[in-house]
C-alpha positions as CSV (number, residue, x, y, z in Angstrom):
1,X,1.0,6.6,27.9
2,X,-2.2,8.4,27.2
3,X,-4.9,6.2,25.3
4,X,-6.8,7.4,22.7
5,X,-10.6,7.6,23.1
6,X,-12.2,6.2,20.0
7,X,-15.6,5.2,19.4
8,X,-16.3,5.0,23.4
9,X,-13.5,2.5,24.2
10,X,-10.0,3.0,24.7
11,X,-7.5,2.2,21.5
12,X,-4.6,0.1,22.0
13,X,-2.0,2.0,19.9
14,X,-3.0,6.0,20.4
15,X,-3.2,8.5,17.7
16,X,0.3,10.1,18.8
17,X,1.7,7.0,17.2
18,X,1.3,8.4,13.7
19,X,4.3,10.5,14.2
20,X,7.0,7.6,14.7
21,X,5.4,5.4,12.3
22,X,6.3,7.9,9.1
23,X,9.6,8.6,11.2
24,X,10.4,5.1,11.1
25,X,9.6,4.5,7.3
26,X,10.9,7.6,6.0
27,X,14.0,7.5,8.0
28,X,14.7,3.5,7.2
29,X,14.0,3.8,3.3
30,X,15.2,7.3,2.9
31,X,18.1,6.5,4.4
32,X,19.2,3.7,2.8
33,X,18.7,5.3,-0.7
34,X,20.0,8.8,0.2
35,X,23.7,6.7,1.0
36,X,23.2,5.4,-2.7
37,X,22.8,8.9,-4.2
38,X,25.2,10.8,-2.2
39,X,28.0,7.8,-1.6
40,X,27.7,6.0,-4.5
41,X,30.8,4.4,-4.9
42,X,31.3,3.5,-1.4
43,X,27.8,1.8,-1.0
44,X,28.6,0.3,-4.6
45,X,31.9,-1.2,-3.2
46,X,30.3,-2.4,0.5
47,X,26.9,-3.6,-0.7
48,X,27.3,-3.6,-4.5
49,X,25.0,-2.1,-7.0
50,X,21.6,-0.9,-6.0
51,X,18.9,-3.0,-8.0
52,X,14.9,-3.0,-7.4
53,X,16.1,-7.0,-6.0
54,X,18.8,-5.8,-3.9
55,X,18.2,-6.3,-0.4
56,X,18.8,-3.0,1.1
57,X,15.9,-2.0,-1.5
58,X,14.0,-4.9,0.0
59,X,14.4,-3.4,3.5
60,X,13.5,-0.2,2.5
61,X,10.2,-1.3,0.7
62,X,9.4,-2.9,3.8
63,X,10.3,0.0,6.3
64,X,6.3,1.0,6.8
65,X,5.6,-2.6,7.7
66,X,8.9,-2.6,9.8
67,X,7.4,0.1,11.5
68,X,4.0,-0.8,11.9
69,X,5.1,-3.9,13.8
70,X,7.7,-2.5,16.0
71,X,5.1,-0.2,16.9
72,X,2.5,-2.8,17.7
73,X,4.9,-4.4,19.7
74,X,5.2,-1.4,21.9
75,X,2.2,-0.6,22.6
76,X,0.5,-3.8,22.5
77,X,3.2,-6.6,23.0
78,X,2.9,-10.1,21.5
79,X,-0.8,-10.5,21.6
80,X,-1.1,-7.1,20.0
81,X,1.0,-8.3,16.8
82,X,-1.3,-11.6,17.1
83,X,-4.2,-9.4,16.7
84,X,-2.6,-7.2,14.2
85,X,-1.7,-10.3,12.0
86,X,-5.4,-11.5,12.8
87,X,-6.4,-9.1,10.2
88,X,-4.8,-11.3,7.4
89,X,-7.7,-14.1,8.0
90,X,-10.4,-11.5,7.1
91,X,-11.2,-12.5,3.4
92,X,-14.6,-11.8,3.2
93,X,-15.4,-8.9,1.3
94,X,-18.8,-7.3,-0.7
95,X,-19.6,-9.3,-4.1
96,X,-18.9,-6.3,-6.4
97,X,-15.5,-5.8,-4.7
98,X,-14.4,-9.0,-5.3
99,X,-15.3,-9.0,-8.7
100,X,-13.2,-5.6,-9.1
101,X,-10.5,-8.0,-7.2
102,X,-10.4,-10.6,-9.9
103,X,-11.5,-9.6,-12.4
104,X,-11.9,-5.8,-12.5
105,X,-8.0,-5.1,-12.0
106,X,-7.2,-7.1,-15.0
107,X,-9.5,-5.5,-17.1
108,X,-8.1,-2.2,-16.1
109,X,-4.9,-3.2,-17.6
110,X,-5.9,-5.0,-20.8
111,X,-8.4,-2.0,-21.6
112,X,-5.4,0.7,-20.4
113,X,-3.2,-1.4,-23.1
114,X,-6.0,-1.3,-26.3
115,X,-6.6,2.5,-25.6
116,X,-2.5,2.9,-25.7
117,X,-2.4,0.6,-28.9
118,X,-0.1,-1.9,-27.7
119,X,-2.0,-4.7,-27.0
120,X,-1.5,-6.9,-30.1
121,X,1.8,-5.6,-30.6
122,X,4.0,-5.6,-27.0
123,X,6.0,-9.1,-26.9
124,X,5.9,-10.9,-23.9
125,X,8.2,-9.9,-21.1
126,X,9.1,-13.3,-20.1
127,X,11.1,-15.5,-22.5
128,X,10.7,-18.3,-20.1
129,X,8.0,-19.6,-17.6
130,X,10.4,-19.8,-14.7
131,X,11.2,-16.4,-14.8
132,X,7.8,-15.4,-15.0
133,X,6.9,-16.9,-11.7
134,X,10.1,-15.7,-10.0
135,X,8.8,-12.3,-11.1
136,X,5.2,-13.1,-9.4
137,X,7.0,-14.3,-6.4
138,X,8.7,-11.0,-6.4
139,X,6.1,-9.0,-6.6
140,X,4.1,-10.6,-4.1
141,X,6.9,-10.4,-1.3
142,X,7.6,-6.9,-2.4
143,X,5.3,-4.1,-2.9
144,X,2.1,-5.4,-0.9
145,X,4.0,-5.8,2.4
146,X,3.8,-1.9,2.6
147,X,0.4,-2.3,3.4
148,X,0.7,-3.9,7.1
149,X,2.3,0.0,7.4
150,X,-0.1,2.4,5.1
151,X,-3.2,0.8,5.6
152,X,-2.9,-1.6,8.6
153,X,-1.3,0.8,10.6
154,X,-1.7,4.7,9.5
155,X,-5.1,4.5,7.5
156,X,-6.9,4.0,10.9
157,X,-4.7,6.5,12.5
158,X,-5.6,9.0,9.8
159,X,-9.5,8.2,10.1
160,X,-10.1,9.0,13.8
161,X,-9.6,12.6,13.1
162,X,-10.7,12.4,9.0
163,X,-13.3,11.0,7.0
164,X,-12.2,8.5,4.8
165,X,-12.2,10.4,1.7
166,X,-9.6,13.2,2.9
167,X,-7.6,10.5,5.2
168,X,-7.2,8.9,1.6
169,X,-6.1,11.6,0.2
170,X,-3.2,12.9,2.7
171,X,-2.2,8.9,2.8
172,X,-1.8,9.0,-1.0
173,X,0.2,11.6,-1.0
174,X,2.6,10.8,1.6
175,X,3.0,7.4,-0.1
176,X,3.3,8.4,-3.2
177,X,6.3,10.9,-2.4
178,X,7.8,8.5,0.1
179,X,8.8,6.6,-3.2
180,X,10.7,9.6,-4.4
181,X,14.3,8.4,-3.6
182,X,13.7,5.6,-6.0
183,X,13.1,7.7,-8.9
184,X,16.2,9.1,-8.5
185,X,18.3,6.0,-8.5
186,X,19.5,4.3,-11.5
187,X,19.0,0.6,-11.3
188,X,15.6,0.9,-9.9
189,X,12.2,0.3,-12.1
190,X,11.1,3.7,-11.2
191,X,14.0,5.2,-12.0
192,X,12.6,5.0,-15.4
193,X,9.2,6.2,-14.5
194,X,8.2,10.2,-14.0
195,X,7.2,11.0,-10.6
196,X,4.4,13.4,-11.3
197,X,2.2,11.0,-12.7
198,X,3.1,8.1,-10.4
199,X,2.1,10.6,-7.4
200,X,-1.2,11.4,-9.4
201,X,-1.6,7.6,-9.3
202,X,-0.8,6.6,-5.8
203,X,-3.5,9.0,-4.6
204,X,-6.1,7.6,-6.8
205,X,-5.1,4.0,-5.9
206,X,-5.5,5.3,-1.6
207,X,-8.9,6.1,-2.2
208,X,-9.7,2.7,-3.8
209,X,-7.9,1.3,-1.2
210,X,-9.4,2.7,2.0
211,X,-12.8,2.0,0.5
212,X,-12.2,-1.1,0.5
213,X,-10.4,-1.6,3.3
214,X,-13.3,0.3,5.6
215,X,-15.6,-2.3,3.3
216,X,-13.9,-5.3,5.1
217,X,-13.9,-4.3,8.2
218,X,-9.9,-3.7,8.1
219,X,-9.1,-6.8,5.6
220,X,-4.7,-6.3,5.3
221,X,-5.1,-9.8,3.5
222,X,-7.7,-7.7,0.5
223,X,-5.5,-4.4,0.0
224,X,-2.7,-6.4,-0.2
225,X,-4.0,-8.4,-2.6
226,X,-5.3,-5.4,-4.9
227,X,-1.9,-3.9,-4.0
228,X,-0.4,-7.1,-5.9
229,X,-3.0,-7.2,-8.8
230,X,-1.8,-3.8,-9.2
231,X,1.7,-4.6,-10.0
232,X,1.2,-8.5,-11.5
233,X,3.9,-8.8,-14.4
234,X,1.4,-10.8,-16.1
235,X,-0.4,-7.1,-17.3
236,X,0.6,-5.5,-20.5
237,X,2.0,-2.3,-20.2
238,X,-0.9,0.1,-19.8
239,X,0.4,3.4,-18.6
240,X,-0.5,6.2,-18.3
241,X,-4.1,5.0,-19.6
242,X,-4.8,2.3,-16.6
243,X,-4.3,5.3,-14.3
244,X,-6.8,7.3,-15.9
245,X,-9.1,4.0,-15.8
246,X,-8.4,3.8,-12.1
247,X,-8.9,7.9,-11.8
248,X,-12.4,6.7,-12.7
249,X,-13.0,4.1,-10.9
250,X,-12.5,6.0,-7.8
251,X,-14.7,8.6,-8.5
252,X,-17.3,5.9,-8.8
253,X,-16.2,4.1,-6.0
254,X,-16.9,7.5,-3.8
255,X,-20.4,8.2,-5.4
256,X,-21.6,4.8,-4.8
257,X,-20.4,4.9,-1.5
258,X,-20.1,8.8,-0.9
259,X,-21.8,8.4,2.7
260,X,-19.1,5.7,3.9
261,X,-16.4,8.4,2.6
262,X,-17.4,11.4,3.5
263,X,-18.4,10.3,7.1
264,X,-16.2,8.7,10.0
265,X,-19.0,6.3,11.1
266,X,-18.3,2.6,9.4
267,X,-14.4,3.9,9.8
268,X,-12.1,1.1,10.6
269,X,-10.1,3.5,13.2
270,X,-8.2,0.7,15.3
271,X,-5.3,-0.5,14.7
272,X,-5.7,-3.6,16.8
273,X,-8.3,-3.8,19.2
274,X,-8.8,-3.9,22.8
275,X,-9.7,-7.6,23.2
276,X,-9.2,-10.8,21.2
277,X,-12.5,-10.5,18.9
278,X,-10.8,-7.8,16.7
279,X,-13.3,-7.5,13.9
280,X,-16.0,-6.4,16.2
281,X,-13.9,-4.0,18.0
282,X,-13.7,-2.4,14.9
């Protein structure tokens, strides 16, 4: 297998592995919800009912980070996964992003909810506290596990051939419509959603991401996180107006750091690295 040159030293998992990855996730999650829409009744009758908690929609929400490792594991074996899950311990991140972390996300949502007028009027969702924390636990072992596949795995891809800003911008967008099947499923959340504005969103949300992300030297554990604080039930209902919040946000985030996003220099471009001491690889 040929070895990409990055940076002067050889990387581990080579560009050329782009290609499988979104093979992989579209083929696993497409496939699953393309038997729902065009053999509904016999997928109803073998698996029952498609649901956002069934767990054929579980294994297609996790088809990039399916991917991602299988992947890994190819090219790098056991020690490469090691290294790849290596990237969880990296917590450290810049003060003002972990102030956007904790308390910048929420602040998005409660603001997104006043500007929509609903904030003194919606009713809680949860009539009970334990189904508000099964609906935390859900939502952390859901959504954010896609990012050991976007981020973890393709974002570096992408940013050894673009700067940040444009490798954020083709990643939104394939995320974004790789969500499509869902929308047109009934018995999914986004099923009640409109895809346009969702796709508008998910490209915002990739540059936030893969600023921070680059920011942390490749942090899976912070993206992850902001993936979750995206979705937290605890938020009032904010939309569309939190994405126009978060529209802004990212234009900020690229002025104040329009160097770092425009150029491919402080780009975290390996997937795992070549030795053990991963974060200075990167």
């Amino acid at each position: 297998m040929i070895q990409e040159q990055t940076n002067g030293t050889k990387a581990v998992i080579p560009l050329t592995s782009l290609w499988p990855f979104l093979l992989m996730t579209f083929g696993l999650a497409w496939g699953i919800l393309a038997a729902y829409l065009f053999l509904p009744a016999m997928m109803a009758s073998v698996f029952g009912r498609i649901s956002g908690n069934h767990p054929l929609f579980f294994l297609a929400v996790y088809a990039p980070a399916l991917s991602a490792f299988f992947l890994v594991f190819r090219s790098a074996g056991l020690s490469g996964v090691r290294r790849f899950l290596s990237r969880l311990r990296l917590w450290r991140c810049p003060p003002a992003w972990a102030v956007f972390l904790i308390i910048g996300v929420p602040l998005v949502f409660y603001a997104g909810s006043a500007w929509k007028g609903n904030l003194s009027s919606e009713p809680s969702a949860f009539s009970a506290f334990s189904s508000l924390l099964i609906a935390l636990l859900l939502s952390v072992v859901k959504g954010p596990m896609e990012e050991f596949g976007w981020r973890g795995f393709a974002l570096p891809l992408l940013q050894r051939r673009l700067a940040p800003i444009w490798a954020s911008l083709v990643l939104g967008f394939i995320w974004g419509v790789w969500h499509l099947p869902a929308f047109l499923l009934s018995g999914t959340q986004q099923s009640t959603w409109s895809f346009l504005p969702f796709l508008a969103g998910t490209v915002v949300i990739s540059v936030i991401m893969t600023a921070l992300f680059n920011a942390t030297r490749g942090s899976i554990l912070l993206v992850a996180f902001l993936h979750f604080q995206l979705m937290n039930p605890i938020w009032p209902d904010a939309q569309p107006f939190d994405t126009y919040i978060l529209a802004g946000i990212a234009v900020l985030v690229v002025g104040l750091n329009h160097k770092a996003m425009f150029t491919r220099g402080n780009a975290v471009v390996h997937v795992v690295s070549s030795c053990n001491r991963s974060q200075k690889e990167e």
